[in-house]
Structures are given as C-alpha cells and as structure tokens.
C-alpha positions as CSV (number, residue, x, y, z in Angstrom):
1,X,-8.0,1.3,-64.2
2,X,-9.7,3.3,-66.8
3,X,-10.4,6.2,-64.0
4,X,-7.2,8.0,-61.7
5,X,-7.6,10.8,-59.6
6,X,-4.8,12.9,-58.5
7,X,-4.0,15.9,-56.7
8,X,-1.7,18.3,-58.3
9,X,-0.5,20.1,-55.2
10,X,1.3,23.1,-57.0
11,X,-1.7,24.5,-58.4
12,X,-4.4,23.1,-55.6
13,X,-6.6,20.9,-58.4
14,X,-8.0,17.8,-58.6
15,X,-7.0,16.4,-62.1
16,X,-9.2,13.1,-63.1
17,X,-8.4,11.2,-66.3
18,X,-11.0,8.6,-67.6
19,X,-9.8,6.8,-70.5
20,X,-11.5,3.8,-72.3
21,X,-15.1,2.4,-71.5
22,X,-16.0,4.5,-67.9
23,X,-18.1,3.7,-65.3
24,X,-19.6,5.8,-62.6
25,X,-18.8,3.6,-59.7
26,X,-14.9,3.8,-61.1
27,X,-15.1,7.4,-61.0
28,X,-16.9,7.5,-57.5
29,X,-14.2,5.0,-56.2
30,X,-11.3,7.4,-57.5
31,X,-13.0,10.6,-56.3
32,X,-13.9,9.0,-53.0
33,X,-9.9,7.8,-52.5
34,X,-8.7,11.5,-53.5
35,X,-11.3,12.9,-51.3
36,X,-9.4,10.9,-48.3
37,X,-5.8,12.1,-49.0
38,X,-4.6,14.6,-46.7
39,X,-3.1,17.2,-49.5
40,X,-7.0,17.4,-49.9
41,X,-8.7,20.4,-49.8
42,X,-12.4,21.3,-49.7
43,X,-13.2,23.8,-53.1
44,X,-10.3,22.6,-54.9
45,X,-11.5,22.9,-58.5
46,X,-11.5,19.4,-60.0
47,X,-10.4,19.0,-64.1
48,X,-12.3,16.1,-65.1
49,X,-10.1,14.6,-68.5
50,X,-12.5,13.1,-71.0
51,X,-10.1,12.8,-74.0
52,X,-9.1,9.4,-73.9
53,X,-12.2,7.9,-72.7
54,X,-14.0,5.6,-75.5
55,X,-17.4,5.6,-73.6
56,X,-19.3,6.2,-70.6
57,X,-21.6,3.3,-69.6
58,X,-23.6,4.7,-67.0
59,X,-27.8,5.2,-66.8
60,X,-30.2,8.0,-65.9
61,X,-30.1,6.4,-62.3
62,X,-26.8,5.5,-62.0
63,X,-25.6,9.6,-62.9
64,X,-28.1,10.7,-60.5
65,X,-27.5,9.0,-57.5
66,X,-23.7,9.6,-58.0
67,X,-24.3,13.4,-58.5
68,X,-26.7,13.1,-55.4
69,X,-24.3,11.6,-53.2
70,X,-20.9,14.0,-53.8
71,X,-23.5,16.9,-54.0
72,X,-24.0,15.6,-50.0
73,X,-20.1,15.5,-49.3
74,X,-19.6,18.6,-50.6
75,X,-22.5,20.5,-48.7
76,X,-21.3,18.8,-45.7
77,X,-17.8,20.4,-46.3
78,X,-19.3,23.8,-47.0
79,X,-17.8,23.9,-50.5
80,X,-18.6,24.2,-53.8
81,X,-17.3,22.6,-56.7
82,X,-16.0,23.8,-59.4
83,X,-15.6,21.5,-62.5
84,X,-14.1,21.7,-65.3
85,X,-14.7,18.6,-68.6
86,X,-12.3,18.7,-71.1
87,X,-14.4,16.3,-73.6
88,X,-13.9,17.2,-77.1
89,X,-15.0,13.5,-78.5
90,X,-18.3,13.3,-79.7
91,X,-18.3,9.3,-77.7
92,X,-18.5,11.5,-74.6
93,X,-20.7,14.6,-75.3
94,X,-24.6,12.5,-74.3
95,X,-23.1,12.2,-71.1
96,X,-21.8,15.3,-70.4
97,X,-25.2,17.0,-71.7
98,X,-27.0,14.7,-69.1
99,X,-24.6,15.0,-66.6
100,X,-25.0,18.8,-66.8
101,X,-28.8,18.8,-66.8
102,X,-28.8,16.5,-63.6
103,X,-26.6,19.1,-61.8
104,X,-28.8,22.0,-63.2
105,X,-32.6,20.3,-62.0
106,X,-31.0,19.4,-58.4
107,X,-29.9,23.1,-57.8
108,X,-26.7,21.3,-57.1
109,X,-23.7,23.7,-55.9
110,X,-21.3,23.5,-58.2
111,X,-19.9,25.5,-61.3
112,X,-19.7,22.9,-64.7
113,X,-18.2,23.9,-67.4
114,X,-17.6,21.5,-71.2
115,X,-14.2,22.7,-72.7
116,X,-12.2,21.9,-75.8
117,X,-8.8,21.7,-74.2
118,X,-6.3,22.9,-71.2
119,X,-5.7,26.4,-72.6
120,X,-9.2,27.3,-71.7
121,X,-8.7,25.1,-69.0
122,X,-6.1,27.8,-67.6
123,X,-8.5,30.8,-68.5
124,X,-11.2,29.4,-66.6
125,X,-9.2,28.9,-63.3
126,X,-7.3,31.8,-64.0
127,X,-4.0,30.1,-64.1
128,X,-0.7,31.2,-65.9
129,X,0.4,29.8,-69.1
130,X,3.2,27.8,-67.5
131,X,0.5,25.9,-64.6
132,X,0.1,23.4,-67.8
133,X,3.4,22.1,-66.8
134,X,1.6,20.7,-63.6
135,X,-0.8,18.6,-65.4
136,X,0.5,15.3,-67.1
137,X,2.7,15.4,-70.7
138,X,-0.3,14.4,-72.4
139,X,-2.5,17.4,-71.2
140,X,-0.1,19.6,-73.3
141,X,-0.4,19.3,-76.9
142,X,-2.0,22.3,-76.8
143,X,0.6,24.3,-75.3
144,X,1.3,26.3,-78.8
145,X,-2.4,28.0,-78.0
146,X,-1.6,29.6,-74.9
C-alpha cells in the first residue's frame, strides 16, 4: 500500500509515509484507520512523508472534498491540526501548493507547513535532536544536520 499511517507513541505524532503513485482515497483510508486506534489522540501533530512518493493523482475535487471532510472530524474533536509535509521532490510540489491553497480559502483550522527534511521537522514541533530516532531508519539521513 503506497500510503501507512502510524502513531509514534513516544513523541505523540502521527507519521504518514506515501510512496509511489498516491491517491487521496488511500490517504483518507489510512488516516481514517489511525484516527480509530486508541493510542489516538485529538491535536497530535501529523508528519505527512512525501519523499518516496512518485506522484499524486488526485483532482481539484477530489483534494477538496477530502480536506472538507477531515476539516469536519477535526472541528468535531475540537482540535486543530498541525501538519507538517516533508516533500522535497519537485513530482510532489503542484499538489502541495494546491493542497495548501485549499486549506487557506476554506479558513480550515489547521497549521501546514512544506519542509525539506526531519531536522526542521524537529524545530517546528520543538522536539530534541534524539525524537528522530522515533521516526523510521529512513527518516534519518539527515541526522548529521541536527
């Protein structure tokens, strides 16, 4: 599945990883399933992994009504989300721009920021240097920054 959803219980984030050709209802299936596990909490900060994915086949439409309907959940819980995109590749980069604009126009609740890599990652959620160990092997080949 090119979308997985995980709860890293240690530091209290969600940490997604889409990898190949992505599709929203992939993403809203792995959210939705994350969303449901008990170590879940409402305002955990979610770290949306971009860097493997090849592309992101999803529409106008498609990106609005999935923003529309977790913008729902997440009012109904009170909380607001704060996201974090690692996407450096340039495959990704329309998406996240439109993504972002969507969120922006619907005065959704949420924080969004685009970053290069995990160290910033850590500076934005105001983790220590050694939270990276939490995240997946793969999420650390950046480790000499920090």
């Amino acid at each position: 599945m090119p979308v997985t959803a995980q709860i890293l219980p240690e530091i209290s984030v969600v940490h997604v990883v889409c990898s190949g050709h992505v599709k929203a209802e992939e993403t809203r299936k792995a959210l939705l399933e994350c969303y449901s596990d008990p170590a879940y909490r409402w305002g955990m900060p979610e770290v949306s992994d971009m860097t493997q994915a090849v592309s992101v086949d999803t529409g106008f439409e498609e990106t609005m009504d999935f923003i529309k309907e977790f913008q729902v959940l997440h009012a109904d819980n009170n909380s607001v989300l704060r996201l974090l995109i690692v996407a450096p590749a340039e495959q990704v980069a329309d998406m996240v721009k439109m993504f972002s604009g969507i969120v922006a126009a619907l005065e959704y609740h949420m924080t969004a920021d685009v970053v290069a890599g995990y160290p910033e990652v850590l500076a934005l959620l105001d983790f220590a240097p050694g939270d990276l160990a939490y995240f997946p092997a793969f999420c650390r080949n950046e480790s000499h920054l920090l």
